[in-house]
N, C-alpha and C positions, 0 to 999 in steps of 0.2 A: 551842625545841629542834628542833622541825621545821622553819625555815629551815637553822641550822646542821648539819643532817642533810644539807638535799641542796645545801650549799656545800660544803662543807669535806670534811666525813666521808667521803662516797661517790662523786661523782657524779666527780670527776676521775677515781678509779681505777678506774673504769668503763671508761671510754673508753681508758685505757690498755693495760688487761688486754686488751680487744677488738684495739690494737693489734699488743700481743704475742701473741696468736692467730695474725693473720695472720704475723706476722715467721717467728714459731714454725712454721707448719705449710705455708703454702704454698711458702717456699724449698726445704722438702724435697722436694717431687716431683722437682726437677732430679737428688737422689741418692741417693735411697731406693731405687734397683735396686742400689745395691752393698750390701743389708743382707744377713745371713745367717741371718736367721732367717726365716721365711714367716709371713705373715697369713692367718690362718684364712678358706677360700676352701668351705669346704664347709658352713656356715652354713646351716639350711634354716628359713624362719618357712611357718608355716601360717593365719595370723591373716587375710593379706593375700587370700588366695582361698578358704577354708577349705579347701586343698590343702599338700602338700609342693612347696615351691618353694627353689628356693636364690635366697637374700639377693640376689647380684649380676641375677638373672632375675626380682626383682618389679620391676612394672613402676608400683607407690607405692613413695613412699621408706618406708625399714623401718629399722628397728635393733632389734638383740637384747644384752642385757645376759645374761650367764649364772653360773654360781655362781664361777669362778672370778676372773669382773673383780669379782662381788658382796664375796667373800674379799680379795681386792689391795684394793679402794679401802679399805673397813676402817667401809664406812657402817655406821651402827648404827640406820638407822629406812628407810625406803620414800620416804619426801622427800628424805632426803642423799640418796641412789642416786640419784635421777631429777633432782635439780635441775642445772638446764644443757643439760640434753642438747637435741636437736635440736628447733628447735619447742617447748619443753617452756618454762611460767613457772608458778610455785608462791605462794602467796600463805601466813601462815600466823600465824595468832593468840595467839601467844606463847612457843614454843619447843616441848620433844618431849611428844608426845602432842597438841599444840592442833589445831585445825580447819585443816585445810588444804587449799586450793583448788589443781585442776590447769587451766590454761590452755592445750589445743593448741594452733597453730599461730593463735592470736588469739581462738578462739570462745570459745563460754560455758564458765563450766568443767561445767555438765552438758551439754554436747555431744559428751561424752567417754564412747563406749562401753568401759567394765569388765568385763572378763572372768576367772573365776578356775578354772582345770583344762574351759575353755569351757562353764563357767555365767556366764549374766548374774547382776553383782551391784549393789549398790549402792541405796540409801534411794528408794520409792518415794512417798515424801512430797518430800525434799529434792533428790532427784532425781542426788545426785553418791556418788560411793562415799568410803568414809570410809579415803582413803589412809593415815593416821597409823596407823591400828588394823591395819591389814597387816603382820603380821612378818616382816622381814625377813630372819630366819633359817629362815623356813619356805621360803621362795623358791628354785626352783633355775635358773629362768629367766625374763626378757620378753622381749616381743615389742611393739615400738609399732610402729604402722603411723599414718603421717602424710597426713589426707585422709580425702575421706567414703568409707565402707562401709557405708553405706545399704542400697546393693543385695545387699548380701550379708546383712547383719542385724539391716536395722530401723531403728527409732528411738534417736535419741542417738548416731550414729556421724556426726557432720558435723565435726568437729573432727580425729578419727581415732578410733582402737581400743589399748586397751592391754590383752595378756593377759598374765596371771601364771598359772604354771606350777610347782606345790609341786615339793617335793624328790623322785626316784623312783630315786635311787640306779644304781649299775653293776652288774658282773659280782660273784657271788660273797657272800661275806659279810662288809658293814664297819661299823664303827661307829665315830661320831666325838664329839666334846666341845670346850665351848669354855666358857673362864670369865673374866668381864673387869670391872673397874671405873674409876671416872674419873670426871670432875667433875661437881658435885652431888649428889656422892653418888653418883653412879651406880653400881650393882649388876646385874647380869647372866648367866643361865649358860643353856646351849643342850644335848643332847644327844640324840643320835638313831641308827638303825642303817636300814642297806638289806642286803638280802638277794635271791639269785637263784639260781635252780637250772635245770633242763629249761627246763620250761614255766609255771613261776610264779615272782612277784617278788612281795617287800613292800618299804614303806620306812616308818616310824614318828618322830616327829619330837616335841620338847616344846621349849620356850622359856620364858622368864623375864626379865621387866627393871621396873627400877625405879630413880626419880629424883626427887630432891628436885625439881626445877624452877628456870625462875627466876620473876621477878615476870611474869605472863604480860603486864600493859595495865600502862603508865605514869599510867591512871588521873586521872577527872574525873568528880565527881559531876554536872555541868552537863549538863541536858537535853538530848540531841541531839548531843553532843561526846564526843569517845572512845571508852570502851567502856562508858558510863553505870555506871559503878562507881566507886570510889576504894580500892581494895583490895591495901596497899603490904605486900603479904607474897609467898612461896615459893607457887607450884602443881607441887604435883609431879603425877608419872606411874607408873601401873603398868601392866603386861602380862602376863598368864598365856596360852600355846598351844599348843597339840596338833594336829598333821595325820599322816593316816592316807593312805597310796595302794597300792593292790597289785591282781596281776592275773594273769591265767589262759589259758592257751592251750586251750583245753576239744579241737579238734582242729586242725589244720594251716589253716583255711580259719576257724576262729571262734576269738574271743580275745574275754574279759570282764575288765574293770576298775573299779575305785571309786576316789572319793577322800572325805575328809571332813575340813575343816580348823574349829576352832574359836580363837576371842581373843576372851580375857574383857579389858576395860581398865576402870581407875578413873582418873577423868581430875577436878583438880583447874583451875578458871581463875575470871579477877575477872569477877562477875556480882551479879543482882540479885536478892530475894524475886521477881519474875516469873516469871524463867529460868532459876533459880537458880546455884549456882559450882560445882557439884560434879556429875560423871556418873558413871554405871556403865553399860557400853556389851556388844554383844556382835554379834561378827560372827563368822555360820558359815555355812559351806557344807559340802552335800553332793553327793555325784551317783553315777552310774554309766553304761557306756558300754560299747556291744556293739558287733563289728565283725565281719563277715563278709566272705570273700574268697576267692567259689568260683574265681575264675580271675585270670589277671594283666591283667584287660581290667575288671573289677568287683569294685568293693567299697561295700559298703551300712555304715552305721554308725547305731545308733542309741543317742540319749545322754538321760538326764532328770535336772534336778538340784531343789536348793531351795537357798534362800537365806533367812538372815533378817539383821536391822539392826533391832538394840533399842537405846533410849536413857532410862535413867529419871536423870532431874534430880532432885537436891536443891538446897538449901540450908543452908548452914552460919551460925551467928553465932551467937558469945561460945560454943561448945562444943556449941550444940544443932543438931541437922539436922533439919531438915522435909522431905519428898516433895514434889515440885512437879509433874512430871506424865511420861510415857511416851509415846513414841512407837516401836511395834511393825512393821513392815513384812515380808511375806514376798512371795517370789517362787518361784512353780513352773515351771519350764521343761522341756520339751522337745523333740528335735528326729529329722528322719529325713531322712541322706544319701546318694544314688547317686550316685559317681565310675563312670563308662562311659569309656574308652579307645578313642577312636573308628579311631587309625590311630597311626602315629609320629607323636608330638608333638602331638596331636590330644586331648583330654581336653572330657568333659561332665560337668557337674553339677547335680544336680536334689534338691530338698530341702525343707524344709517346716516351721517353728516355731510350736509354741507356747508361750505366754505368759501365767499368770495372775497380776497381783497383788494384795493386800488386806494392810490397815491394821488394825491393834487399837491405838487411841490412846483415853488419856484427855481428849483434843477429840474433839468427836464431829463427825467428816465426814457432807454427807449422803450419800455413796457413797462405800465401802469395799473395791470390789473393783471389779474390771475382769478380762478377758481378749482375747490379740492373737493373730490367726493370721498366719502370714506363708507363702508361699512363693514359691520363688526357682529360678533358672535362669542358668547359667554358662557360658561356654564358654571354653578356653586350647586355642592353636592356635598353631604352629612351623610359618614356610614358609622354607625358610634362614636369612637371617639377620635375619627377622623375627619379631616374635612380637605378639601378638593375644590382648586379654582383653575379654568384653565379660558381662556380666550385670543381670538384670531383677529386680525383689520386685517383691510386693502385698504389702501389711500390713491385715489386715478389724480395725479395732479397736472391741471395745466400744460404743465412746464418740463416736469421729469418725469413724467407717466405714472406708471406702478410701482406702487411699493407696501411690501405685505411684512407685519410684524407679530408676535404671539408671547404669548405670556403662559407661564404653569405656576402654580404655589401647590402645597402640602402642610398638612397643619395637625397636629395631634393633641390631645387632650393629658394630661399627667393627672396624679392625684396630687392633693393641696395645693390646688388653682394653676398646677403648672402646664407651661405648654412651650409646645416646641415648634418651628416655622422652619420654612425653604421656599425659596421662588427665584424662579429664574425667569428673566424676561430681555428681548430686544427692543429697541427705539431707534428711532431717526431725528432728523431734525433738518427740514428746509432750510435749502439758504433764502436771506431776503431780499428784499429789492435791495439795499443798499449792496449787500454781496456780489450781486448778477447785475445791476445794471448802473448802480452809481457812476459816473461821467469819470469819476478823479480816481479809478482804482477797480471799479467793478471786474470782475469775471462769470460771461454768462454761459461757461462750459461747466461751471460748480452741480457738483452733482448732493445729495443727502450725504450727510454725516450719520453714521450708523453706529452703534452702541449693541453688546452683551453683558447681562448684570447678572452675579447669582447674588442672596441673602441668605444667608441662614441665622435662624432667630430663636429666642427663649427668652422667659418669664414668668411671671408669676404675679396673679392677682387674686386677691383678698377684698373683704369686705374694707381693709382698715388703711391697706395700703399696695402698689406693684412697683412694679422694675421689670425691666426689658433689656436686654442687651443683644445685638446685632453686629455682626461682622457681614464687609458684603464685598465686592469684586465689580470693576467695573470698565470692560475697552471700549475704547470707540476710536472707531475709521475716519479716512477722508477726513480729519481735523483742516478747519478752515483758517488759514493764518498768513503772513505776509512771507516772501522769500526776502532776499535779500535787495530787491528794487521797489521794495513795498508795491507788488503783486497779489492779486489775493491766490493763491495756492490749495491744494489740500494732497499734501504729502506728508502730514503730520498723522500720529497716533498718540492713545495715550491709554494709560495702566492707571486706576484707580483703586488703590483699596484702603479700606478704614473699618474702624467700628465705633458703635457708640452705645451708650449707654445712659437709659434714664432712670429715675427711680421718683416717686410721689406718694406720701403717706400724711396723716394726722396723728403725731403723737403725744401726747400730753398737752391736748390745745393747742401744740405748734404745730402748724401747717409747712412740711419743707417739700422741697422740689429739687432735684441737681438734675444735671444737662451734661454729659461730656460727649466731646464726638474727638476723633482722630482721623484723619486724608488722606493720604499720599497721593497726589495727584500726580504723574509723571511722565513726560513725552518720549516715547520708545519708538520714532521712524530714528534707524539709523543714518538715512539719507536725507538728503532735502531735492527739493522737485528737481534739479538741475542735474542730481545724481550722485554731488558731493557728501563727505560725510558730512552729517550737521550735527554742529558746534554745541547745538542744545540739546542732546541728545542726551537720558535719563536726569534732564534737570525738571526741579518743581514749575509747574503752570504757576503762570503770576495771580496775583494779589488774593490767592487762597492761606489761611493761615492753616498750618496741618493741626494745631491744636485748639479747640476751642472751649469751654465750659460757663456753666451759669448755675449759681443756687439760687432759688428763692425761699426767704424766710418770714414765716406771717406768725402774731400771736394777737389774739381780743384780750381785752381788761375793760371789761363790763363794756361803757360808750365810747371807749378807745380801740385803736387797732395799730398795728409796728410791724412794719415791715422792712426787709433788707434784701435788696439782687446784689449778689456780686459775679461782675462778668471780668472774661479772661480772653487775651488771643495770644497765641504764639507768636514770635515773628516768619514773615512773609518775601515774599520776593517782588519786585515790582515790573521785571521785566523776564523775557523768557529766556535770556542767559544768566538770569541768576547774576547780577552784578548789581542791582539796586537794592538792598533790603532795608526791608521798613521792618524795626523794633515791633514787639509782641507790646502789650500793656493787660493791666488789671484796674476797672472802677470799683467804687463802693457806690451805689445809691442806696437813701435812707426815703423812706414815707410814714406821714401817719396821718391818722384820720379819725375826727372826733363826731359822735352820733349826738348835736346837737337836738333833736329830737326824735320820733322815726320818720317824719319827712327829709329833715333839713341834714347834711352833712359838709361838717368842712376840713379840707385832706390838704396837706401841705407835704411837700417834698425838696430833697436834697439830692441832684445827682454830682455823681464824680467828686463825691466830697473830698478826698483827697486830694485833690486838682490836677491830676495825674496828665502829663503833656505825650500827647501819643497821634500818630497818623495811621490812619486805612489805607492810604495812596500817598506815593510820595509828594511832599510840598505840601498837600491839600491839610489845613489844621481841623481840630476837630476842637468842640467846645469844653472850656477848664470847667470849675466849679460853676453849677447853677442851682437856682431854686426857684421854686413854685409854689402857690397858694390859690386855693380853687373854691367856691361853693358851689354845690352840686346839692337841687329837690327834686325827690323821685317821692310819692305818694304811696306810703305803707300798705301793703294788700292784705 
């Protein structure tokens, strides 16, 4: 089946869909000035300096997703929403709710700093944040930032940054509902209000979903093959969530805020009495955040949050469930920032983190806690139609001392909205507890993984429509990964280079979008820790596809709306000698959506209509043909 996976099934309409990308999106800049409707130009991410910057003025590539492209696409999980997009490759262990890996721009997938209402989150054992368990109805906005942010915060940003940003509502007082069902069963309902008056806002938020599943592993009991199960049934999914944000203007110069999001999930997949098949999972965050701003030249902010990532395993068979074991993680954070306005266009920033984690697991680590200090230093500076970003960290950790990273960009201004970028930046990234001290493999001599990136950038934006495209470069050191006695090691390197390119315009009423990125992600230690040559040497890092693409297509007809993504992967390799490959594929999803009045709407959708048979990970299936039907009241402003 895995040969005729990546013959027949995927890999051609791969490369086609990549074609029609291009056909699709770059013919248009020749006439996307005669659209009438304008592309949102006033965009501002914060992720990329920990400042207000408009989109078109960072000087790393960025993209922001917000609630209403979150609504139009009609995704129902945190993977659909992000699969395709720039840089972006997902891996995922058998349909909604399974474990799902996020791949930047080629790194590991924990070299991916998580950010949620700017708490660090994500499993200090495993090291990656647990995408799938994020609700996506809780969401009102991202932010990726593509490329290391090291120097702004820490370890794990070599890949880039992705912040999520809960729901925090408008003016006034609204409250909306949504309730939808679709295949497997699927069941779902959302409802939430935001409120605002003077000087205080709340927004209050709950979710619901739940699904039969499909068979998550196509299953082999054979040693070492599959997903060491054989287990030919349904795993379903459940989600329960609540977030909490609201805030206070105490006087003209100080303003306090909170946020607090919880998601409980019961997550069902093929496994073993070891590992067992069955989870009960729980990710929350809290925090709160102060801001003062005696003058329009300073503003200090000071933010502290927590995080946990609980996971307690069962096992199921012939009706009975055993306990198998837990894995507890929390994280405390916090931080203190001075934005100083030194002149026009002139801007400092001085600031300082910290960082505690610890473990409550039924393995017993022999260290359970750690803490990181970091601080940091910025500066963004405008001299006509130039512009200048340059910042420094230290990071004192615990465990490996010091370690100091920096960052430069350059950025120039063209005429007819063009502009052109450069940045170069270094990153690290902490090993985790599971690395250093896990009982079955740990090594606690691991030292940071270290990374060099340059980018160089161009584009152009319009009132009507932009594009951007990016080539960048990217090593990193001390790669962490098994020798040959499955040791953890770090006698690995690797070579990264890719580009990508996006493009978003409104033309003639059609709303389109294309997405392509391209990787090469490649290990270049000649040796292996032992001193031998090693066997994997200039082969592709596993389960990265080097090609990826995505268009989206929208058009209104009057109380109607029609929309089309089509996504695209290359094929991939599953293991790091390059001898498992998993088949590339191409979906179709269709949506539409009828404006039953200006409250009420109802959106039904078709993904993978084609029913296209493809894996992210070898054995693990992913789902054929589905469909959905949703009502959703949001209250006309």
């Amino acid at each position: 089946m895995q040969h005729r996976l990546s013959r027949s099934a995927t890999h051609s309409p791969a490369k086609h869909l990549l074609a029609l990308a291009i056909a699709l999106g770059l013919p248009s800049l020749a006439h996307a000035e005669a659209a009438a409707d304008a592309t949102d130009l006033d965009e501002i991410v914060v992720t990329g300096t920990r400042t207000d910057v408009a989109i078109e003025d960072s000087l790393v590539p960025a993209q922001v997703i917000d609630r209403e492209e979150i609504e139009r696409t009609q995704a129902r999980s945190l993977p659909e929403l992000l699969k395709g997009r720039a840089g972006i490759n997902l891996t995922n262990q058998g349909g909604a709710g399974k474990l799902t890996s996020l791949f930047l721009r080629g790194a590991e997938s924990d070299h991916v700093l998580v950010l949620l209402d700017g708490i660090r989150v994500g499993s200090a054992t495993a090291g990656t944040a647990m995408f799938q368990d994020l609700p996506v109805d809780q969401i009102e906005r991202i932010e990726i930032i593509r490329g290391p942010r090291s120097s702004l915060y820490g370890s794990e940003a070599i890949g880039g940054v992705i912040q999520i940003f809960t729901r925090k509502g408008g003016d006034g007082f609204s409250p909306h509902f949504r309730i939808g069902a679709g295949s497997h069963n699927l069941r779902e309902a959302s409802a939430g209000f935001s409120n605002r008056g003077e000087r205080g806002w709340i927004s209050a938020e709950g979710a619901y979903q739940q699904t039969d599943g499909i068979d998550a592993c196509r299953g082999s009991g054979t040693l070492f093959q599959g997903c060491f199960a054989d287990e030919p049934d349904l795993d379903g999914y459940r989600n329960v969530s609540v977030s909490l944000r609201g805030g206070y203007e105490l006087t003209d110069a100080l303003a306090v805020e909170g946020h607090f999001l919880n998601a409980d999930a019961d997550n069902e997949y093929d496994g073993s009495i070891f590992g067992g098949n069955e989870t009960e999972t729980t990710q929350r965050v809290a925090g709160g955040k102060l801001t003062w701003t005696p003058s329009d030249r300073v503003k200090v902010a000071v933010q502290a949050g927590r995080a946990w990532d609980k996971s307690d395993a069962y096992f199921r068979d012939a009706g009975v469930r055993s306990y198998v074991n837990t894995f507890d993680t929390q994280r405390d954070t916090a931080s203190v920032q001075a934005d100083f306005a030194l002149g026009e266009g002139q801007l400092l920033t001085a600031g300082g983190d910290w960082q505690q984690d610890h473990v409550t697991s039924t393995t017993a680590f022999t260290i359970d806690s750690r803490d990181n200090t970091g601080v940091f230093l910025e500066y963004q500076g405008r001299f006509g139609a130039h512009q200048l970003q340059a910042s420094v960290r230290n990071d004192d950790n615990e465990q490996f001392g010091n370690h100091a990273t920096g960052s430069v960009g350059w950025g120039m201004d063209l005429s007819h909205g063009f502009k052109l970028n450069a940045s170069y930046g270094t990153g690290f990234k902490a090993p985790t507890f599971n690395d250093l001290y896990y009982p079955f493999g740990g090594n606690p001599e691991l030292e940071p993984e270290e990374s060099k990136s340059l980018n160089i950038g161009v584009g152009q934006y319009t009132e009507t429509w932009n594009w951007t495209f990016n080539v960048f470069q990217t090593r990193i050191d001390s790669l962490t990964g098994y020798d040959s006695f499955f040791n953890l090691v770090q006698a690995d390197k690797a070579r990264i280079r890719g580009a990508e390119l996006t493009f978003a315009a409104t033309l003639a009423g059609w709303d389109l979008s294309t997405q392509l990125s391209y990787a090469d992600p490649r290990a270049t230690a000649r040796l292996t820790a032992d001193g031998d040559e090693n066997p994997n040497y200039d082969n592709l890092l596993p389960r990265r596809a080097p090609r990826t693409g995505r268009i989206d297509v929208d058009r209104s007809f009057g109380d109607f709306r029609f929309g089309t993504t089509l996504n695209a992967a290359s094929a991939r390799y599953d293991d790091a000698a390059n001898n498992v490959r998993v088949g590339g594929y191409a979906t179709v999803d269709l949506r539409v959506e009828y404006a039953v009045n200006a409250d009420w709407t109802l959106q039904a959708r078709a993904a993978n209509v084609f029913d296209r048979e493809y894996e992210t990970i070898a054995w693990y299936n992913q789902p054929g043909r589905e469909y959905g039907l949703s009502l959703r009241y949001q209250p006309a402003r």
